[in-house]
Every structure is written in C-alpha cells, then in structure tokens.
Backbone bond lengths (Angstrom), bond angles and torsions (degrees), N, CA, C in turn:
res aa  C-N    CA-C-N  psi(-1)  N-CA   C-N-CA  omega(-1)  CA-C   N-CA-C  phi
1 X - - - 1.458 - - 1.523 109.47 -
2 X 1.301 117.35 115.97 1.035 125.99 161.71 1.747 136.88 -77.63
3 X 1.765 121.98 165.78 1.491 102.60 168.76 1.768 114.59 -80.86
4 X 1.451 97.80 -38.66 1.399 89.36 171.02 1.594 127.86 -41.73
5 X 1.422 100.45 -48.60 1.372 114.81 -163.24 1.565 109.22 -64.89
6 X 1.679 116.92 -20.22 1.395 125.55 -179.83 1.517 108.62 -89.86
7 X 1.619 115.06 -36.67 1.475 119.65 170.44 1.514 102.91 -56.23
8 X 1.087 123.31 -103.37 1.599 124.65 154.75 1.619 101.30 11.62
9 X 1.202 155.09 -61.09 1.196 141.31 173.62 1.399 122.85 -68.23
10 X 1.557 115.26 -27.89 1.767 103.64 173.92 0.914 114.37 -89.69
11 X 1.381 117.74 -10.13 1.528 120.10 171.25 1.466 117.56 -83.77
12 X 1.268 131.52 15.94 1.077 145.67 165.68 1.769 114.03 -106.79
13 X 1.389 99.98 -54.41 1.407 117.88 164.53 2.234 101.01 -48.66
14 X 0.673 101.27 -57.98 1.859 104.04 172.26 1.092 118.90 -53.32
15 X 1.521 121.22 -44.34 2.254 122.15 -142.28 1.835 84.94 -117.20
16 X 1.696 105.40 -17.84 2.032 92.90 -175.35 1.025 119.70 68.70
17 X 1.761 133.47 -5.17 1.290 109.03 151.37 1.284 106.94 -133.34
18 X 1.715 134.98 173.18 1.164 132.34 158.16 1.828 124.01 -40.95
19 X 1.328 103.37 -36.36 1.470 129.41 -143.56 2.147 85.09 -85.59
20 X 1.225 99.21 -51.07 1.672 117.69 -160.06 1.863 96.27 -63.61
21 X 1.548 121.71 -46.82 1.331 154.29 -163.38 1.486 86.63 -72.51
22 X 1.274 132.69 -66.03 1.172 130.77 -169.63 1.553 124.33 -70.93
23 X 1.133 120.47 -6.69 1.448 137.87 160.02 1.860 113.68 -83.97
24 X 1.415 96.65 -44.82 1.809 110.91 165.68 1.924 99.79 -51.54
25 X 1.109 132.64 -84.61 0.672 145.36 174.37 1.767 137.18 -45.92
26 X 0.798 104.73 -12.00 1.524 121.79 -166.39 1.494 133.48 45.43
27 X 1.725 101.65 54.74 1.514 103.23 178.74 1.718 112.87 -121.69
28 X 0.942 123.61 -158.34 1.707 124.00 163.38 1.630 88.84 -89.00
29 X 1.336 116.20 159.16 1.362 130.13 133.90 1.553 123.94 -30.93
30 X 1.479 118.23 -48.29 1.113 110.98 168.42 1.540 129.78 -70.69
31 X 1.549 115.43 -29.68 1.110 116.41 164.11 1.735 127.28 -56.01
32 X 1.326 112.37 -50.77 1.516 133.22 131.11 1.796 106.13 0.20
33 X 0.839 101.55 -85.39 1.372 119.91 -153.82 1.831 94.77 -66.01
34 X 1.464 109.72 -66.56 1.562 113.25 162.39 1.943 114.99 -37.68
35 X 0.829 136.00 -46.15 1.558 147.84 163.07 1.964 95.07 -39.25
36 X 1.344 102.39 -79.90 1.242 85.34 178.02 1.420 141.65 -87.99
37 X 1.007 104.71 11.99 1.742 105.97 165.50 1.669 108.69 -76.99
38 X 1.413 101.60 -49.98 1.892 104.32 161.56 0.929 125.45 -41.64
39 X 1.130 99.74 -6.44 1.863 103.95 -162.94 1.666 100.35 -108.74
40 X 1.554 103.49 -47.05 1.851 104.63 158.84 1.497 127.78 -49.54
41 X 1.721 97.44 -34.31 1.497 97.40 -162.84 1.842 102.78 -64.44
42 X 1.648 92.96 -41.79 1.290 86.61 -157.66 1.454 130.72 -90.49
43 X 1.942 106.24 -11.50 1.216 109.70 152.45 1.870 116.23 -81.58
44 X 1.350 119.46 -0.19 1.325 101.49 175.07 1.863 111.63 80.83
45 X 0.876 93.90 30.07 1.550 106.96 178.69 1.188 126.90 -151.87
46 X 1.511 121.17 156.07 1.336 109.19 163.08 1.505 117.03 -142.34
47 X 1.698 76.72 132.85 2.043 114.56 -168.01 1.457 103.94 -52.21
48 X 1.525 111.15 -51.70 1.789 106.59 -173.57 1.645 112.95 -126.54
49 X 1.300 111.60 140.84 1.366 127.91 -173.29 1.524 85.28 -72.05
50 X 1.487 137.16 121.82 1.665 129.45 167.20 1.532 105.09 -102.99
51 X 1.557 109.49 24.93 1.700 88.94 171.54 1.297 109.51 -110.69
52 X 1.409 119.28 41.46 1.325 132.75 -177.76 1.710 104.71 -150.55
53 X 1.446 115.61 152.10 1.473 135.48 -165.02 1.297 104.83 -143.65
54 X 1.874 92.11 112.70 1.385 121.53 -25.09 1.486 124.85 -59.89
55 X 1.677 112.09 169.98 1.461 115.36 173.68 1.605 102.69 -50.89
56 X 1.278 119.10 146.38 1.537 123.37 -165.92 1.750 78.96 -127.42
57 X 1.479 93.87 145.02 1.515 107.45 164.82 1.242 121.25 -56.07
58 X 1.751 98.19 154.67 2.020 84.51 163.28 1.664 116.25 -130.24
59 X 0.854 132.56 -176.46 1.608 135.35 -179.70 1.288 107.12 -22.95
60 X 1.607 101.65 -68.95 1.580 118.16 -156.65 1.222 89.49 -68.79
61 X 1.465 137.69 -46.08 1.785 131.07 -166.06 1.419 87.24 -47.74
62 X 1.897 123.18 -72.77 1.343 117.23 -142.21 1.717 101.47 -46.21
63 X 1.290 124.81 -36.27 1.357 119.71 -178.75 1.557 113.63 -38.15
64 X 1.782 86.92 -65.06 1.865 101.83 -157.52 2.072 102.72 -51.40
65 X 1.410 118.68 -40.49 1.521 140.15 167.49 1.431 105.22 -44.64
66 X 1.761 123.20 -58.99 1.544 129.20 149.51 1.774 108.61 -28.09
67 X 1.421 118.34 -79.84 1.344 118.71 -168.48 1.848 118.13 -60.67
68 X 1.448 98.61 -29.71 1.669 100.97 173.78 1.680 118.56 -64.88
69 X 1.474 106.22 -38.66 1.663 103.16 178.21 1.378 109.61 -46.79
70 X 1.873 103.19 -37.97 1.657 102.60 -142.33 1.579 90.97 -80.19
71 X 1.137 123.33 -34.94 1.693 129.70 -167.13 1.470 109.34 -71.22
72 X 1.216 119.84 -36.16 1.367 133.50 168.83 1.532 125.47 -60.00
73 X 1.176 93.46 -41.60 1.625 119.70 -175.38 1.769 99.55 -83.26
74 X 1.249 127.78 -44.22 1.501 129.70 -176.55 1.117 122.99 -69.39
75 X 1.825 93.59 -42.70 1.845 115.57 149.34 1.478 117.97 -29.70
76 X 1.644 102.89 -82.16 1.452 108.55 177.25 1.367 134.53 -29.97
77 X 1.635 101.24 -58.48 1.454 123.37 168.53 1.749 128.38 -57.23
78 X 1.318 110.17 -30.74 1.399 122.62 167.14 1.862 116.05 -75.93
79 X 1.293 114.23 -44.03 1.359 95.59 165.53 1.856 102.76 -91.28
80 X 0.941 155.82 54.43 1.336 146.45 147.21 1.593 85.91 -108.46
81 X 1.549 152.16 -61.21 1.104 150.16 153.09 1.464 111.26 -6.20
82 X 1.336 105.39 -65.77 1.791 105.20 -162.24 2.072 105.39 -76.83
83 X 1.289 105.83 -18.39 1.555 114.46 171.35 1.684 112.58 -72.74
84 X 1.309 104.42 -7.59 1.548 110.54 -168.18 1.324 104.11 85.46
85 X 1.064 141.42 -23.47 1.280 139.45 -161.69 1.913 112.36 -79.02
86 X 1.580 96.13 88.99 1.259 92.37 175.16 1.388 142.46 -77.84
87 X 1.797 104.59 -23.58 1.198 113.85 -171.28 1.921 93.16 -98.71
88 X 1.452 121.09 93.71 1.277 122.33 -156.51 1.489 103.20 -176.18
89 X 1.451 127.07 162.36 1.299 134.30 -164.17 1.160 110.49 55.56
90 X 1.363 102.74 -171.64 1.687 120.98 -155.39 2.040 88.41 -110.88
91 X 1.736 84.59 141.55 1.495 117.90 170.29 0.655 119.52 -102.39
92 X 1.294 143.50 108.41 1.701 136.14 176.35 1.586 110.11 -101.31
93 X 1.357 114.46 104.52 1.086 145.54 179.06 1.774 133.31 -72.38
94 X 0.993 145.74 129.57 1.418 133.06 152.40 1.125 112.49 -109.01
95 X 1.945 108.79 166.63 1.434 91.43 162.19 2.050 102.84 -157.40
96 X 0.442 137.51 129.57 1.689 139.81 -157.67 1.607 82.02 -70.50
97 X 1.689 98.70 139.02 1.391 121.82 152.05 1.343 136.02 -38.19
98 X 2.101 123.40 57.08 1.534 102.43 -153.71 1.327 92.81 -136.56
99 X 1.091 120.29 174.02 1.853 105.93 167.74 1.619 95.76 -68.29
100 X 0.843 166.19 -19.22 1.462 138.86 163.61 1.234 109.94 -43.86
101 X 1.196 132.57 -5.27 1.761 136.00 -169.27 1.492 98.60 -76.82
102 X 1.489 100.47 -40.66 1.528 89.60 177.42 1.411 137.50 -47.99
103 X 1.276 96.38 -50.72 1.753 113.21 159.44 1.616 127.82 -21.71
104 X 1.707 92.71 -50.01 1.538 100.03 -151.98 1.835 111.85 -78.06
105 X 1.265 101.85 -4.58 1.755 106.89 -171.72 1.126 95.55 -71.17
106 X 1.811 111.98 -73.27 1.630 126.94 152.49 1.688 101.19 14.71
107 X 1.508 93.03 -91.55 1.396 107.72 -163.71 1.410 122.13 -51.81
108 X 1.349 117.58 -23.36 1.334 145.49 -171.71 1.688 107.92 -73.87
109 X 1.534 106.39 -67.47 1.651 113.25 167.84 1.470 96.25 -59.43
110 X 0.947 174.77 -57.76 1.320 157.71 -118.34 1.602 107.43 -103.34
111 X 1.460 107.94 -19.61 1.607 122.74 -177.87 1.407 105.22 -100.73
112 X 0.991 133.49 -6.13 1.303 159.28 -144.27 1.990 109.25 -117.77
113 X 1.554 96.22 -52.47 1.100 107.71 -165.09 1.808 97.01 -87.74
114 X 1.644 113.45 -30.60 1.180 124.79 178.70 1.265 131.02 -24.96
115 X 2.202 83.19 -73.59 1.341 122.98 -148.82 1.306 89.80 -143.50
116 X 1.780 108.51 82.16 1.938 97.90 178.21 1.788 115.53 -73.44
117 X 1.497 113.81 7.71 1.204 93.72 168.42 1.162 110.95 -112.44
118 X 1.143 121.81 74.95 1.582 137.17 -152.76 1.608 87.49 -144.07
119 X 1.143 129.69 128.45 1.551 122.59 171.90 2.251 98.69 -132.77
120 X 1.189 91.30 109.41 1.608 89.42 -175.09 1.804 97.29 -85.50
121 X 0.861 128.98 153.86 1.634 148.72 179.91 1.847 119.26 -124.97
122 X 1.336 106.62 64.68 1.459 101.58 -163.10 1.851 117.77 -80.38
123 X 1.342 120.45 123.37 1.429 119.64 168.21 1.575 100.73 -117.67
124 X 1.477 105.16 138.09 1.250 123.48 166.31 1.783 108.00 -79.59
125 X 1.349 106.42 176.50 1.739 103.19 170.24 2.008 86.88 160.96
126 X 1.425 103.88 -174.25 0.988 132.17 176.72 1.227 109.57 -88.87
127 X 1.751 122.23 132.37 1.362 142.56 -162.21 1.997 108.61 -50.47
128 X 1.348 92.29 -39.55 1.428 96.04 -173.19 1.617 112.19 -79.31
129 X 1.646 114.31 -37.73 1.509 104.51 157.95 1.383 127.08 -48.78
130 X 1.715 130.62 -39.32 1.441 140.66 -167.36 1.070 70.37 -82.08
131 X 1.254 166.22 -88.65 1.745 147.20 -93.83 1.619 89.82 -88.43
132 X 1.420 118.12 -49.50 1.578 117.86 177.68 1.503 103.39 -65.26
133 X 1.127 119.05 -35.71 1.468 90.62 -157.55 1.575 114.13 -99.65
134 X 1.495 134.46 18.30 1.111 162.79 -125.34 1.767 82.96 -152.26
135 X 1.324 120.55 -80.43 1.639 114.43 171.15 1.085 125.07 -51.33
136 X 1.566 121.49 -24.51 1.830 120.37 174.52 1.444 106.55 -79.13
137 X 1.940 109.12 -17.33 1.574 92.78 -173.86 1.778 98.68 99.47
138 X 1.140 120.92 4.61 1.486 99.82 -179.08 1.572 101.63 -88.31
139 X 1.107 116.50 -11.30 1.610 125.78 -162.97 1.264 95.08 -141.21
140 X 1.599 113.97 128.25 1.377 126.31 159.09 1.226 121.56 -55.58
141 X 1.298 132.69 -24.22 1.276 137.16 -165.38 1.967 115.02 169.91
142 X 1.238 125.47 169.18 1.260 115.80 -152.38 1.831 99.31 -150.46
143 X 1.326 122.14 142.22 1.364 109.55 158.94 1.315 111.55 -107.98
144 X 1.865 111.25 137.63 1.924 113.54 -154.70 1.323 83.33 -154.16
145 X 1.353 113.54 146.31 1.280 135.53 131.94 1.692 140.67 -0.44
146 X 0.529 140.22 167.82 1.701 118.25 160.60 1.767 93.51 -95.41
147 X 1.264 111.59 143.12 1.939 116.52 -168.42 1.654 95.55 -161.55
148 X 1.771 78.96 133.04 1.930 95.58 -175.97 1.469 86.06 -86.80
149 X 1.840 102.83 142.59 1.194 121.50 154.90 2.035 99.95 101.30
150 X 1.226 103.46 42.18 1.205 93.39 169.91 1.726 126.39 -84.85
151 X 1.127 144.50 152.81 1.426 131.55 -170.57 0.990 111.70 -54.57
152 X 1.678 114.01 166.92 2.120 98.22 163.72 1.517 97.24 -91.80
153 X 0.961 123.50 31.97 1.580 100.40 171.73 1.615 119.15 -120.49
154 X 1.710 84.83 8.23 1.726 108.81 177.51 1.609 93.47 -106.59
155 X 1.829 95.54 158.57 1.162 114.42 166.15 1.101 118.73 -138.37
156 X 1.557 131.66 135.37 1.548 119.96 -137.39 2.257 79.03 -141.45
157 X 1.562 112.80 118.89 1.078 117.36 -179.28 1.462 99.70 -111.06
158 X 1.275 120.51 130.74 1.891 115.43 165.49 1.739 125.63 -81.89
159 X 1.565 113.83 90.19 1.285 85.38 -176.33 1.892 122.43 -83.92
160 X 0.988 108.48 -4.00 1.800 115.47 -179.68 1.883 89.22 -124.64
161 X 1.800 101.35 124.53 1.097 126.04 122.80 1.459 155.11 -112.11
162 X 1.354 115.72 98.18 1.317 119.94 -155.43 1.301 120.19 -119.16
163 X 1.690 114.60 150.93 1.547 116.92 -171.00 1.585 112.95 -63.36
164 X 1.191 129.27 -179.76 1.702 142.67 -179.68 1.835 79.17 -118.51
165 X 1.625 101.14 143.29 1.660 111.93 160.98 1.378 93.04 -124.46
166 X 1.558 116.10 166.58 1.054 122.49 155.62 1.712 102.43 -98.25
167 X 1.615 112.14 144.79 1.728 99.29 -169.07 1.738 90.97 -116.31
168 X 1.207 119.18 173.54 1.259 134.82 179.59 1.076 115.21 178.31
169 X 1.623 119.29 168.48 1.681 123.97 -176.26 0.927 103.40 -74.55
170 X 1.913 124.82 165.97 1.345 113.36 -179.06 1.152 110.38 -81.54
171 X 1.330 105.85 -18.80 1.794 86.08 -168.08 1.586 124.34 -98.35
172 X 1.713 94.36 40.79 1.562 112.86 164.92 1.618 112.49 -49.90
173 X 1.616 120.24 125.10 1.403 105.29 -177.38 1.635 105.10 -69.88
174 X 1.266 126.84 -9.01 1.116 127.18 -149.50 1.673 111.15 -120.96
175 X 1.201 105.88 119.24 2.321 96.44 178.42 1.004 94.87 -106.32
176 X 1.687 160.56 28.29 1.442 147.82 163.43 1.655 108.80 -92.78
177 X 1.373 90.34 111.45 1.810 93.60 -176.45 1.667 109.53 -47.23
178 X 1.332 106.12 -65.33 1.781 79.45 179.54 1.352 139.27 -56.40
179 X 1.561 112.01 -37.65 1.305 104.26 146.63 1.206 145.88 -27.26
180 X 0.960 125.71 -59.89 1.839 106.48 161.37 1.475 112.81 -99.68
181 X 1.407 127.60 29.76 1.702 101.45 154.26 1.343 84.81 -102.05
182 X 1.334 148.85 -10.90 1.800 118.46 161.53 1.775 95.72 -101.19
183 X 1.175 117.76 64.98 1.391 113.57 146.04 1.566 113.02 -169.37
184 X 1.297 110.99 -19.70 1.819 104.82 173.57 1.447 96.67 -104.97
185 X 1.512 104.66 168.35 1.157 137.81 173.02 1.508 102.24 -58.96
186 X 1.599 111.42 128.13 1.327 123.24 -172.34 1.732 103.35 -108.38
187 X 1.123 118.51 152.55 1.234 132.53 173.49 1.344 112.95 -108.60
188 X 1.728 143.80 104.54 1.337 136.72 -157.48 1.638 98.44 -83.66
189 X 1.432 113.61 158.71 1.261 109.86 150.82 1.385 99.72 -104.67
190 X 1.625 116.49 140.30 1.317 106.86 -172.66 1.498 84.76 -139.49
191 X 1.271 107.02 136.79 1.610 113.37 -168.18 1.515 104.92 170.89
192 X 1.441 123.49 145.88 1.476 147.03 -173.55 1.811 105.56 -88.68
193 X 1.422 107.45 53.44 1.574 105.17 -165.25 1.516 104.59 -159.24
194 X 1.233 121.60 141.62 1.501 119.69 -158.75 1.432 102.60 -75.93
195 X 1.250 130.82 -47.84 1.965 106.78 170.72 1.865 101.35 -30.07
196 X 1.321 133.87 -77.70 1.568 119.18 -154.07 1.540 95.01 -55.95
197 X 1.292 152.11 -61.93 1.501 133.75 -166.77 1.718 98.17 -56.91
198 X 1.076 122.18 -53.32 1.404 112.63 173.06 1.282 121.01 -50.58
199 X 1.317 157.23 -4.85 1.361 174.41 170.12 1.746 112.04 -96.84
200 X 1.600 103.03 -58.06 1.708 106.75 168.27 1.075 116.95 -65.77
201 X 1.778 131.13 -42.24 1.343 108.40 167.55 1.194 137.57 -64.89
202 X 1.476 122.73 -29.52 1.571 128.96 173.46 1.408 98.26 -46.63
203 X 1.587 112.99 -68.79 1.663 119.74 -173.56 1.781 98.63 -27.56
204 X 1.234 97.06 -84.80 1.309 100.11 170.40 1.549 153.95 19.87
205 X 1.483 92.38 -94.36 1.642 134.15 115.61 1.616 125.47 -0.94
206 X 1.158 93.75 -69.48 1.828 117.86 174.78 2.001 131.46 -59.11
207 X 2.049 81.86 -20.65 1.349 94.35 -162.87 1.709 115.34 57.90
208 X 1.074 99.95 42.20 1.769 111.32 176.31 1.670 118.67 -95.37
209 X 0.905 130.95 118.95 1.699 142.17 -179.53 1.461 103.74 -97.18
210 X 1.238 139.29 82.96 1.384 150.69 162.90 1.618 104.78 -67.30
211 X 1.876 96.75 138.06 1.612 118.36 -178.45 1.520 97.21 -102.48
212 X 1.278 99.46 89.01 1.898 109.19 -165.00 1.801 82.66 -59.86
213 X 1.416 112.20 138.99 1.655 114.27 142.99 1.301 123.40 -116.06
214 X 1.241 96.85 -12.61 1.887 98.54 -170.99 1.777 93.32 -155.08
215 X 1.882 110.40 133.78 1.284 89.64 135.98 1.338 98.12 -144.26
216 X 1.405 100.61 175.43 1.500 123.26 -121.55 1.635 83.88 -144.28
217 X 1.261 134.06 164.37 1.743 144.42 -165.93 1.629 108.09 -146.14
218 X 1.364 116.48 -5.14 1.404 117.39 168.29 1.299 115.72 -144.70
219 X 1.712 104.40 119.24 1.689 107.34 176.02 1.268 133.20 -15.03
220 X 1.689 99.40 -67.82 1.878 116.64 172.75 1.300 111.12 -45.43
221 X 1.072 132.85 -45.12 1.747 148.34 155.94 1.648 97.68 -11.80
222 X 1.447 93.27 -99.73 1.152 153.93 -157.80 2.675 93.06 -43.37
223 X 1.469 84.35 -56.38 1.631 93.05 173.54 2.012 102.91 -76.45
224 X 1.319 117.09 -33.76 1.173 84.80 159.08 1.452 151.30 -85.21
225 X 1.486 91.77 -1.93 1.721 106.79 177.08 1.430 105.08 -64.77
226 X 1.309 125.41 -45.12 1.818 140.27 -168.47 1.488 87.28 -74.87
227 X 1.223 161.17 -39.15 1.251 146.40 159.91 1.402 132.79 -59.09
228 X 1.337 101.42 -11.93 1.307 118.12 175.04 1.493 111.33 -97.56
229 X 1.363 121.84 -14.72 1.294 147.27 -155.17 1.447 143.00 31.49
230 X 1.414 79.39 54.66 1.607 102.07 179.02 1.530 127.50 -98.05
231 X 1.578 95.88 13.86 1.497 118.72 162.78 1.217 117.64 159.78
232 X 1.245 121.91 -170.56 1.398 127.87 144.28 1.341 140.84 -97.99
233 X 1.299 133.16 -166.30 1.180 128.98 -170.13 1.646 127.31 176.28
234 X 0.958 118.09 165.47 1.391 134.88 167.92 1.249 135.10 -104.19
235 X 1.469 120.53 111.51 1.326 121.67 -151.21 1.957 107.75 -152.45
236 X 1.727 112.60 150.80 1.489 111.52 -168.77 1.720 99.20 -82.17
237 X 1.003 107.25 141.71 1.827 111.61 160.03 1.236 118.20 -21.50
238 X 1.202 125.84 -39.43 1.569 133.77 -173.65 1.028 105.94 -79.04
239 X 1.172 145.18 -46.33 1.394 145.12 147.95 1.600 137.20 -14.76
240 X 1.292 93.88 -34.34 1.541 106.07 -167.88 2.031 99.67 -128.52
241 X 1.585 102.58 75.08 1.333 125.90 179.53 1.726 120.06 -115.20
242 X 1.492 105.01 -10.22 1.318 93.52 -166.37 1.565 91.49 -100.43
243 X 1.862 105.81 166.75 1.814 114.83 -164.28 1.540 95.93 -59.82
244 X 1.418 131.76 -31.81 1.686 138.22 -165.37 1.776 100.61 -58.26
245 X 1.387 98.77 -34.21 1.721 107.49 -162.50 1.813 110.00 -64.70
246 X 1.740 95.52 -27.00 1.700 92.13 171.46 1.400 121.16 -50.07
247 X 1.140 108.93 -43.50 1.675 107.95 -174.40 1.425 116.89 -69.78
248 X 1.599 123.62 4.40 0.988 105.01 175.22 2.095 110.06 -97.51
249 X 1.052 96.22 164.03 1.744 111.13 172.18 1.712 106.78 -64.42
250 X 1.400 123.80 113.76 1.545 127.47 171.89 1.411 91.16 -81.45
251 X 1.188 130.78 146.95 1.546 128.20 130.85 1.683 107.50 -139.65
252 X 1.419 120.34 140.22 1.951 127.71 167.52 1.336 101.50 -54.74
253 X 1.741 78.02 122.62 1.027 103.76 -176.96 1.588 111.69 -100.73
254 X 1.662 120.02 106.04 1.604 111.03 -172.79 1.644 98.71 111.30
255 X 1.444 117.42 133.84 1.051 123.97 -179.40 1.940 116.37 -129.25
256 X 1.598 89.18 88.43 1.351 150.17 44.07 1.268 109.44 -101.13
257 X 1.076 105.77 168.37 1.742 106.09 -178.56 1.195 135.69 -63.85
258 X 1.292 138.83 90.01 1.353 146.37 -166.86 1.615 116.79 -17.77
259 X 1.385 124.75 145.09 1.693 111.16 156.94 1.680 89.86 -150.51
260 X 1.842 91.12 177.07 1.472 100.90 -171.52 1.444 93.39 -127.16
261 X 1.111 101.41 -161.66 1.871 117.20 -167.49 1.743 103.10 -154.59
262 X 0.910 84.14 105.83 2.016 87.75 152.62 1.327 119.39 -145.03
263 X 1.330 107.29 125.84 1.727 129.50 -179.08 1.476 106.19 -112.02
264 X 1.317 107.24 179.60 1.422 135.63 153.57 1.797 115.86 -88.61
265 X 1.910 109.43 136.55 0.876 109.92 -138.42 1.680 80.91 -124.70
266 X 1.338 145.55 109.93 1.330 138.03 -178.29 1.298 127.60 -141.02
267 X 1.287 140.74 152.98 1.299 149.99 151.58 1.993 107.77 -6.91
268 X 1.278 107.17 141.75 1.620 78.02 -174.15 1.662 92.24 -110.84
269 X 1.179 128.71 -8.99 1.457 132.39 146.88 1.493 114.47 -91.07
270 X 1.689 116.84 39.16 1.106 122.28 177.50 2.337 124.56 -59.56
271 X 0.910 128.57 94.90 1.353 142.25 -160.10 1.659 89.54 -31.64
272 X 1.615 118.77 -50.23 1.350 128.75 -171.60 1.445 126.11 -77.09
273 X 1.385 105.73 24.74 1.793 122.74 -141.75 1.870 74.98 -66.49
274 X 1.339 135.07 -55.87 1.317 135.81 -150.77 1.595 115.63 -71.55
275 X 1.483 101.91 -21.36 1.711 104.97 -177.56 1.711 95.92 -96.74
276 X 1.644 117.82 -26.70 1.873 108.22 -176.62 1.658 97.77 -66.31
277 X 1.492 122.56 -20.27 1.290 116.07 -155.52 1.448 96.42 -95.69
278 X 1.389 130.32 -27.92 1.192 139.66 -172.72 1.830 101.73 -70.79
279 X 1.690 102.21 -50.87 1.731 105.77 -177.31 1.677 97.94 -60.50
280 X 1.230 107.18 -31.81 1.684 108.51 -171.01 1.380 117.71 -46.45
281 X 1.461 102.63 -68.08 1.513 113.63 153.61 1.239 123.70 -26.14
282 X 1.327 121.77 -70.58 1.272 125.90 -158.37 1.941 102.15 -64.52
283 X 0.728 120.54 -50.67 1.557 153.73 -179.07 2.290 92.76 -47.35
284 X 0.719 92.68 -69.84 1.458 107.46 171.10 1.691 125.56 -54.26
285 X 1.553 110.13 -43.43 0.870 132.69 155.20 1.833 119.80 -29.79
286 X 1.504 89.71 -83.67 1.408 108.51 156.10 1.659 126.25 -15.25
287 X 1.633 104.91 -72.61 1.281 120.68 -144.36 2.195 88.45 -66.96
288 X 1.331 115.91 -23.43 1.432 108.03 178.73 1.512 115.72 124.60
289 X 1.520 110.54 -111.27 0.891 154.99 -120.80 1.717 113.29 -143.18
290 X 1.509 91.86 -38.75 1.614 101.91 170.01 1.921 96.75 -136.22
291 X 1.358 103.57 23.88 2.111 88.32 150.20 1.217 106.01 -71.38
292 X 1.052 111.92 158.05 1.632 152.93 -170.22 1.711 103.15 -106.91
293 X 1.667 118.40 111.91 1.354 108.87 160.65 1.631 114.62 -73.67
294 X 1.475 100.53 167.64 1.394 83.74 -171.20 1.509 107.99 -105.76
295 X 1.491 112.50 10.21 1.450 112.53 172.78 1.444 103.62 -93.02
296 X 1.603 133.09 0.14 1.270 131.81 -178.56 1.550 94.21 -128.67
297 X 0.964 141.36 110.10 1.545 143.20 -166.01 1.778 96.08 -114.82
298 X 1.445 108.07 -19.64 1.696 82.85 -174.96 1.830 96.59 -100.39
C-alpha cells in the first residue's frame, strides 16, 4: 500500500469520477483505475461497485477511504513533527450545531493566518457522535456543550461561559421575566442538544406555563422570529451579536440567572494537546468578557 495509491483514492472519493481524479492527480484514467485495483488486490476487497456509471462506492470502500484519511493525515503530521514544526498538519475538528459555531470560523482564520501550515478540517454532527469520535481518534478534538458522562480518557475544557436572556420587543409593556413567559407568545427552542433541556428545566423550575407559538431548532431562527415579533424567547449571549439585536429587550433569564458552558472536548494524551490549547485561546479570546481561561476552567 502506497501514499499515492491512497491520495489517488480520495481524490476520486471527492471529483466522482475516475476520469475527473485523474486530471486532480496527474495520471491517465487508466493509471487511475490500475492504482485501484492494486489497491483491491491487496486489501482483498472491493472499493467500487463498476457495474454502475460511474463506479459507485461500496461498504467496504467507505472503510478503506475511512483508513486512507487517517494514514495520510499521521503521515502528514509525523514529518511536520520530525521538521520541528509543531504548529503544522491537518486538524480534524468537530463542532455541534449551536450559535457558538459562529465563533469557530473567527477562530479558525486567526490560526490560519498564524500558522499557515496549520490545515483545520471542520465536520459538524451531533454532540454524542464528536464525543465518540474524538475518543476513537477520528477527531483531534470537538466543540460540545458542557455533557454529563464524558469518558475518562476525554478531557472536556470550557472556553465561553455565558448568561441565558430572555429577548423581546421593546415595546413590551412589561420587564418582569415571569410576567410575560406566562402571558406572551413564547418561541420554543426545540432541539436534541443540552442548551433546550437547559432552558426547559429552568421554565420548569420557575413554575412557568408558556403559550408555545412556534418552535423553532436553530437559535439564529429562533432570535429572528422575536424581531419580527412573533414572540419571545430564550436565547445564549452569543447569539444576540448582530447591530439589529440592540433593539431588542434583554432581561435574566432564571433566578439566578442561568448560564451555559461550551469547551473543547479532547484526547487527554491528545498528540495535538499544543495546537487544541492554542485554538483554546484563540476561541476564548473571542467569546470577551465571559471566555473561559483554560488554566481556570471553573
């Protein structure tokens, strides 16, 4: 098994045809095609179904495509290591679907602009996929929530802690938080992610009876519906950044006032411990006022 012979395969896996891959790469099609049959013979498998146009992957390929990133990527990372060059190779990243996402591009160009041999690799997904796949090693590190029951072989740092507001139009006659979540139109966050149980239990909590009108599965959503004034709502600090967001009504949300937590979630003999700590920073940096150092985590 060769590296070519694995490059030559994601670049097929990417461009969708043999023909497209072989222009990426600089071979004939037939050479292409010879690359991966070597590549069947000798793992004993086969990567593409060819009785279809184009050859379409099959099970076992998506694996061998699985094992090529990682060899490529360990590749990369082992000679940027032996050059001295630590802040170098590719990061493979997650980060849960939240307004903290906003943050992370930010943080991304700034590591980028640093350390250009820094190549970040970002996939989004659900908190509980990054938590697995961050412990198997498919991901250097992950952006999550704060979440009970993390492994011990993970280490979960918070760099943003920030308050919950309740938001509304201004020209609510009313500023007493319970007062209008049992009397205006509420906007739900409804979503498979610990901010909404963190939001339903306070309510909860509150002895609060909400006149659900809408719910909604993404923050940005969710803050522009209350500008539109089709209710109110509950929403993280980070959320409410753009110049439009002044006009809305803040009030604490939760008595005492609610906050959340989101860190970086990593290997705790993680190889990249010096570049997660570097994004850490930067990431923290950002958030203000309520970043999180990462030598003080509570």
């Amino acid at each position: 098994m060769e590296t070519r012979q694995l490059k030559t395969l994601l670049a097929i896996q990417s461009h969708g045809t043999f023909a497209q891959a072989a222009e990426v790469v600089g071979l004939t099609p037939s050479a292409v095609s010879q690359q991966v049959h070597a590549l069947e013979e000798e793992l004993r498998v086969t990567i593409f179904d060819r009785s279809t146009r184009p050859p379409r992957i099959t099970p076992e390929g998506l694996q061998v495509i699985d094992m090529a990133r990682d060899i490529l990527r360990r590749a990369e990372d082992t000679k940027a290591s032996l050059r001295g060059d630590q802040i170098a190779g590719t990061l493979m990243l997650g980060s849960v679907r939240s307004s903290a996402l906003n943050l992370l591009p930010r943080a991304l160009v700034q590591m980028r602009h640093r350390y250009p041999a820094l190549k970040p690799s970002l996939r989004v997904s659900l908190s509980s996929t990054l938590i697995a796949d961050v412990a198997a090693g498919r991901l250097d590190a992950a952006i999550v929530a704060e979440h009970l029951g993390f492994p011990s072989a993970l280490r979960w740092s918070p760099f943003l802690r920030e308050p919950l507001w309740l938001i509304a139009p201004r020209e609510m006659e009313s500023s007493d938080p319970i007062q209008l979540l049992n009397t205006r139109p509420y906007i739900r966050f409804r979503s498979a992610v610990p901010l909404a149980n963190l939001i339903d239990t306070e309510l909860s909590r509150l002895g609060v009876v909400t006149n659900d009108v809408a719910e909604i599965d993404t923050i940005g959503s969710i803050v522009t519906g209350v500008r539109q004034g089709l209710g109110i709502s509950v929403v993280p600090h980070v959320a409410l950044q753009e110049p439009e967001d002044l006009g809305l009504m803040r009030l604490p949300f939760g008595t005492p006032q609610v906050n959340r937590q989101i860190g970086i979630v990593e290997r705790t003999t993680s190889p990249r411990a010096e570049i997660i700590a570097l994004l850490h920073g930067a990431l923290s940096e950002l958030c203000g006022d309520y970043g999180v150092d990462r030598a003080s985590p509570s």
